[in-house]
C-alpha positions as CSV (number, residue, x, y, z in Angstrom):
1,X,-127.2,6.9,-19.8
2,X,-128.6,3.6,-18.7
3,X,-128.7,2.1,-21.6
4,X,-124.9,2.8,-22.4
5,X,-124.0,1.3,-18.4
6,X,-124.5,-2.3,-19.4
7,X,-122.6,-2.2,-22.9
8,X,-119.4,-0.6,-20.9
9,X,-119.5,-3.7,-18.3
10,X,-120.1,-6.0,-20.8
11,X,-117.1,-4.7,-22.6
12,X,-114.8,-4.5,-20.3
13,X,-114.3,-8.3,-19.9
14,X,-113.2,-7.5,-23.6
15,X,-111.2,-5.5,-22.5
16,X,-109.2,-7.7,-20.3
17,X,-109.3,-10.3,-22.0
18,X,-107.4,-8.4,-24.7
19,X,-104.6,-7.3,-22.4
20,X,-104.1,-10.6,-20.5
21,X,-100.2,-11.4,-21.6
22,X,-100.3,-14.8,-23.2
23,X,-99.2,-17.8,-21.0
24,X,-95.7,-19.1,-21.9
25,X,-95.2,-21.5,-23.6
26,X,-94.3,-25.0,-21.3
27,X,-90.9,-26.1,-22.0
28,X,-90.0,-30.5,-21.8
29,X,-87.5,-30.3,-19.1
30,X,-87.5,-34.0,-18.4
31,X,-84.1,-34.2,-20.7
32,X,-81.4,-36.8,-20.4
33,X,-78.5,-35.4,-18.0
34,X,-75.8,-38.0,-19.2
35,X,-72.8,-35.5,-18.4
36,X,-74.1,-36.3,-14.9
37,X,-73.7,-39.8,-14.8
38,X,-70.4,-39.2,-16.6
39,X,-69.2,-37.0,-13.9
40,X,-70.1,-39.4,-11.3
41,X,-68.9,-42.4,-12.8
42,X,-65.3,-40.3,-13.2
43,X,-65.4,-39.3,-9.4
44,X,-66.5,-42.9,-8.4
45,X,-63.7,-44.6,-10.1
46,X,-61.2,-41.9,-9.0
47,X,-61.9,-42.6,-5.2
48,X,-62.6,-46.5,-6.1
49,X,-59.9,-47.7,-8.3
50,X,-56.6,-47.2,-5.8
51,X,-58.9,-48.7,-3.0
52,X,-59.4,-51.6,-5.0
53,X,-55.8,-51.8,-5.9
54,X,-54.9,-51.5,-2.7
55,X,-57.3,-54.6,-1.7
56,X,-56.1,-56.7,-4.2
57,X,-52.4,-55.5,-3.6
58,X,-53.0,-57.0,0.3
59,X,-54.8,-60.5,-0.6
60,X,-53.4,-61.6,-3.8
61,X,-49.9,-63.1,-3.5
62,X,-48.2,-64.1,-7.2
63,X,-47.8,-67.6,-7.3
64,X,-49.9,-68.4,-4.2
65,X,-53.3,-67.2,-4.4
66,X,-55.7,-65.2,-2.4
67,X,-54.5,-64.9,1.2
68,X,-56.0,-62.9,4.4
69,X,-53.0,-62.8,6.4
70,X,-52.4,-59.2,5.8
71,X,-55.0,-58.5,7.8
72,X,-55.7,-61.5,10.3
73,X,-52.4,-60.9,11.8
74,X,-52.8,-57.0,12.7
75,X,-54.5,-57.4,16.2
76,X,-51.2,-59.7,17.3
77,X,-49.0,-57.1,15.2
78,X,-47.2,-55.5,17.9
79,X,-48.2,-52.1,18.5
80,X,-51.3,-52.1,16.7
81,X,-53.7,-51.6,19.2
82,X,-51.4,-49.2,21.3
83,X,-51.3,-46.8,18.3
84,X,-54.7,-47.0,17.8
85,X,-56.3,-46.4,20.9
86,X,-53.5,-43.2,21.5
87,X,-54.9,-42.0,18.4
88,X,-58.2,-42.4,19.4
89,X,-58.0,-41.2,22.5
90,X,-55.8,-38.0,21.4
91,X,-58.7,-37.3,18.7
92,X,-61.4,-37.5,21.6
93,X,-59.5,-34.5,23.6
94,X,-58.4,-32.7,20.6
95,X,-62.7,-32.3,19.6
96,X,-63.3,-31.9,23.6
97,X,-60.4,-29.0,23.7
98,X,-61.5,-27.5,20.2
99,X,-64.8,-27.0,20.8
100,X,-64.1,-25.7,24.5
101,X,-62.6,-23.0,22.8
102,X,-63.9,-22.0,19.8
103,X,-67.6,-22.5,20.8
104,X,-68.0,-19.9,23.8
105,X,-65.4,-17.5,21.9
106,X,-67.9,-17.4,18.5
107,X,-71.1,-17.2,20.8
108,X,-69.2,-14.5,22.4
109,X,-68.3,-12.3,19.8
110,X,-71.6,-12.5,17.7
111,X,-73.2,-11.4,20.9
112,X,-71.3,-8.6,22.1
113,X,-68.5,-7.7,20.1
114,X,-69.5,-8.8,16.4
115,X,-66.8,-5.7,15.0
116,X,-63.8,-8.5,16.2
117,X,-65.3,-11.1,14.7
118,X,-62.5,-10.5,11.7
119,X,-60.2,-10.4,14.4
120,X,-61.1,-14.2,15.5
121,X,-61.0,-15.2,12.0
122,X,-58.2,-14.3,11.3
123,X,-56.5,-16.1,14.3
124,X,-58.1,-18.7,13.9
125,X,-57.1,-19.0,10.0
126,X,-53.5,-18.8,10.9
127,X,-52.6,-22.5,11.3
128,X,-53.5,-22.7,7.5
129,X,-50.6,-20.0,7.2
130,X,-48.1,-21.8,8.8
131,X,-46.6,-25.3,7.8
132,X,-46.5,-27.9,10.6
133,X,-42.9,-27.9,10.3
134,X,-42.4,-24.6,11.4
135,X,-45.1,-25.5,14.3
136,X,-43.2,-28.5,15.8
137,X,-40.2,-26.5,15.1
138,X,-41.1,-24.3,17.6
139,X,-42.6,-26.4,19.8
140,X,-39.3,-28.6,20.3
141,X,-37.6,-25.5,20.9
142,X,-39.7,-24.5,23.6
143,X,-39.7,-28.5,25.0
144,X,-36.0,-27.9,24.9
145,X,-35.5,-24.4,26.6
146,X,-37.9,-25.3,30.0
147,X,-36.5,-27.8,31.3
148,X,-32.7,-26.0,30.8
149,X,-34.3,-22.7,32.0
150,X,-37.2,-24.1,34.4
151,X,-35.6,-27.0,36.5
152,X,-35.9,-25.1,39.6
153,X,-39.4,-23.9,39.4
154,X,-42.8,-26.2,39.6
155,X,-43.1,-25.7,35.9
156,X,-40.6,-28.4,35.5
157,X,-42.9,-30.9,36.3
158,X,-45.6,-29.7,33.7
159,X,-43.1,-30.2,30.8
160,X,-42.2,-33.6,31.8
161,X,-46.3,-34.2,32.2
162,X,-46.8,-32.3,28.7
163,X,-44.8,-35.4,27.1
164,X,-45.8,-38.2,28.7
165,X,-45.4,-41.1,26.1
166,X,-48.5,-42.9,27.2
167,X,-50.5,-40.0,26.7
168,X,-49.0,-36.9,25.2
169,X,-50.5,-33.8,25.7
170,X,-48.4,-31.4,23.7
171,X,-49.7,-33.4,20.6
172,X,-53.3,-32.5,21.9
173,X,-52.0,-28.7,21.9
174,X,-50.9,-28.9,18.8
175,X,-53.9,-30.7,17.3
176,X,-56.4,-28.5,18.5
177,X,-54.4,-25.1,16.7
178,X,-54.3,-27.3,13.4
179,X,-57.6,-27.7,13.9
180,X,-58.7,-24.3,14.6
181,X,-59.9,-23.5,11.0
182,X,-61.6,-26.2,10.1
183,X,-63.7,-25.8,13.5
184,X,-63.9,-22.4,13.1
185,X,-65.4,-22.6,9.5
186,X,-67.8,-25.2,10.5
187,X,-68.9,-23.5,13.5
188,X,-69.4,-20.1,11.9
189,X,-71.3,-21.4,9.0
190,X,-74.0,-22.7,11.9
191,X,-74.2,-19.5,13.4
192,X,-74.9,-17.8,10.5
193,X,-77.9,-20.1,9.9
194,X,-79.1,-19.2,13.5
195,X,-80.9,-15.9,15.7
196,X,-78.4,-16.7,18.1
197,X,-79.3,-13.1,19.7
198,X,-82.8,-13.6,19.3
199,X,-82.4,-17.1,20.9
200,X,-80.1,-16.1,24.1
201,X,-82.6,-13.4,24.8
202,X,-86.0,-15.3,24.8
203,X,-84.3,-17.7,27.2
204,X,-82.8,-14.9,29.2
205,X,-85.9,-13.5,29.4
206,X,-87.7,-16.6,30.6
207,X,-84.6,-16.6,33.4
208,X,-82.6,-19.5,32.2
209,X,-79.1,-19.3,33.3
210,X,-76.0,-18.9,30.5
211,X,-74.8,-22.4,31.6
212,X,-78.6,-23.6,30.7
213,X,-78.6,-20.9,27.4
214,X,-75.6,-22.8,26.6
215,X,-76.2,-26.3,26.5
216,X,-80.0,-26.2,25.7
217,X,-80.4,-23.7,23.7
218,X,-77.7,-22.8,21.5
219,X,-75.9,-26.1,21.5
220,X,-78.9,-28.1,20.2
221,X,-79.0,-25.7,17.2
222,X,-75.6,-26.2,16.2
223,X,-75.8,-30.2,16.3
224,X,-74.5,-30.1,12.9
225,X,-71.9,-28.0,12.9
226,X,-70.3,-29.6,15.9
227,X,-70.7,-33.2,14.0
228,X,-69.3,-31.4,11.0
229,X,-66.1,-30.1,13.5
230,X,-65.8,-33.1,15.2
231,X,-65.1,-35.4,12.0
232,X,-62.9,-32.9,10.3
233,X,-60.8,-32.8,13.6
234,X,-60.8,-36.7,14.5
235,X,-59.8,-36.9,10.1
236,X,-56.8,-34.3,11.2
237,X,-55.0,-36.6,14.1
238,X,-56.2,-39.9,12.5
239,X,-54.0,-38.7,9.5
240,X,-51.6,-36.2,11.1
241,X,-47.5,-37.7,10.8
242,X,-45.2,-35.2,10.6
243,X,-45.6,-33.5,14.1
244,X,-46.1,-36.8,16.1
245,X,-42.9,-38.6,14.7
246,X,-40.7,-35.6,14.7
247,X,-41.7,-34.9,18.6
248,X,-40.9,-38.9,18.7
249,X,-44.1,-40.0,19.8
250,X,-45.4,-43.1,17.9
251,X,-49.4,-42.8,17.1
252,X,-51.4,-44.9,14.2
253,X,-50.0,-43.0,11.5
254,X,-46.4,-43.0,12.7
255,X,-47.0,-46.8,13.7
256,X,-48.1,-47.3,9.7
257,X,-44.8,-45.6,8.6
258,X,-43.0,-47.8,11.0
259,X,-43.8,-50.7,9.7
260,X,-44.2,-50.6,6.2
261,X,-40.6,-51.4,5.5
262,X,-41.0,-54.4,6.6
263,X,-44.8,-55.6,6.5
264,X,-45.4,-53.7,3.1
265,X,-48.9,-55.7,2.7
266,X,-49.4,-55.1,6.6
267,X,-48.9,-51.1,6.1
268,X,-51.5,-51.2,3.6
269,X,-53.9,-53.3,4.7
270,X,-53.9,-51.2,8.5
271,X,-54.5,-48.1,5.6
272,X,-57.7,-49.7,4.1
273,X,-58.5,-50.2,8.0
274,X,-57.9,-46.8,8.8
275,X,-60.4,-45.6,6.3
276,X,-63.3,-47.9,7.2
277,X,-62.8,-46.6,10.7
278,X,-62.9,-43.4,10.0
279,X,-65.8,-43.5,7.5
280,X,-67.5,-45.5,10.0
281,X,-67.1,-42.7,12.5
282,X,-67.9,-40.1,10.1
283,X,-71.5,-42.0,9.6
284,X,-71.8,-42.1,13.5
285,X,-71.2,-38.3,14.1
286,X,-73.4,-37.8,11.2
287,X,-76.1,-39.4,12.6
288,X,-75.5,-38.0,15.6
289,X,-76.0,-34.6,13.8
290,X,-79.2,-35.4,12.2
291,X,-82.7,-35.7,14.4
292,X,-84.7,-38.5,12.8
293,X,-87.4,-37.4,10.7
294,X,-89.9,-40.1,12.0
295,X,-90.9,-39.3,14.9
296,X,-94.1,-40.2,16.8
297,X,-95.2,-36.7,17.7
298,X,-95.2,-35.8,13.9
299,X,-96.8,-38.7,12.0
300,X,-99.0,-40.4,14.2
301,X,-101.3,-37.7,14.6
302,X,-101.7,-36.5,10.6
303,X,-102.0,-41.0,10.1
304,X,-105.0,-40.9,12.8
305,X,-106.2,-37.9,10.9
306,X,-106.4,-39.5,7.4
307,X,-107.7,-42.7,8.8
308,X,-110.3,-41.2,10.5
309,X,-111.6,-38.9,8.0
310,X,-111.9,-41.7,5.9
311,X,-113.9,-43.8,8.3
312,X,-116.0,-40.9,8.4
């Protein structure tokens, strides 16, 4: 029996080695991928091409040459900055009332009531249902039927306000429900990514306030989604005409219309303008939803590290 114990250990490696499955084989993956350049070059020169045309359409005159009129006179073209700056400053409240809304409500419901959370989407989906025509359709009825109804009554006073030219707040109302989808997606998709509940109750726990949950906690971890709402709501008014000019208010892309039967260059020109600013602005928010990835407290020490073990 000892002299049989050696011969099964040294056959057993045999054994093994018998029903080890072969190694597959290694496939060359490094293949050319030409359909992807194609692709790109298609989608490049689909977004390019009318930009370009539109360029050229603003500086090349026939029969006079290049000129940059088209766009040195906009700051004296009357209006220009007026529209601009409502625009701007319509966007900035429309984000500001959005996420007001739809941040706490989302927080809310995926803490304690996640079974309405189909509820909220589909209310919040609802602006997609309905065409803006039908919205500022009913909102001019309602303009119409306070003050007749309302004259006597301190809500009078809150429908003139509502439609103050120089800053008019129904347009931010109606904004913020057109933008209610686009937030909501955005915002949802971060939460998803999140322990939201795990989150709120380590803080809780360590007796932070839900003011202090809030902004420190959950609102740090949804930097990207906000950035993400934010630029598809400032793309929304930037670009929004048909509720603004039917309600007869006059910001940049009513101002555009205005004028491009007679400045046709002009009108085109303050529409290349209109998408370098809001490209610009979509790199800004970006940014602001990114953390930089060099930061001292992560590289310094592993640089240290190297250089030291090598000095050693």
């Amino acid at each position: 029996m000892a002299a049989m114990t050696p011969t099964v250990r040294e056959a057993a490696p045999e054994h093994r080695k018998e029903t080890a499955p072969p190694a597959a084989p290694v496939r060359d993956r490094r293949r050319p991928r030409v359909w992807r350049g194609a692709v790109l070059a298609l989608g490049g020169a689909y977004f390019l091409v009318p930009l370009v045309a539109s360029f050229v359409f603003t500086v090349h005159t026939p029969g006079q040459g290049i000129s940059f009129e088209a766009y040195t006179a906009l700051l004296s073209a009357e209006g220009f900055t007026e529209s601009l700056l409502l625009s701007l400053g319509l966007a900035a409240a429309t984000i500001a009332l959005a996420l007001l809304l739809a941040v706490p409500a989302l927080v809310a419901v995926r803490l304690g009531a996640p079974r309405l959370r189909p509820v909220v989407e589909v209310m919040c989906m609802l602006p997609l249902v309905v065409p803006p025509i039908a919205l500022v359709t009913g909102i001019s009825t309602v303009l119409r039927w306070g003050p007749d109804h309302l004259s006597r009554t301190p809500l009078y006073q809150t429908f003139l306000a509502v439609q103050n030219e120089s800053f008019p707040v129904v347009l931010v109302l109606a904004y913020t429900v057109m933008a209610l989808p686009f937030v909501y997606r955005s915002l949802d998709a971060g939460l998803r990514a999140v322990d939201v509940p795990t989150l709120v109750e380590a803080a809780r726990n360590c007796g932070a306030g839900w003011t202090h949950v809030m902004v420190r906690v959950i609102l740090p971890n949804l930097r990207s989604s906000l950035a993400g709402a934010a630029f598809l709501t400032l793309a929304l008014v930037l670009g929004e005409f048909t509720i603004a000019s039917l309600l007869g208010f006059r910001p940049f892309a009513v101002w555009i219309v205005s004028i491009s039967g007679a400045h046709a260059r002009m009108s085109v020109a303050v529409s290349l303008l209109s998408l370098v600013i809001t490209w610009l602005l979509l790199l800004l928010l970006s940014r602001a939803g990114t953390t930089p990835t060099g930061t001292p407290g992560t590289q310094r020490p592993a640089r240290t590290s190297r250089t030291s073990s090598k000095e050693s």
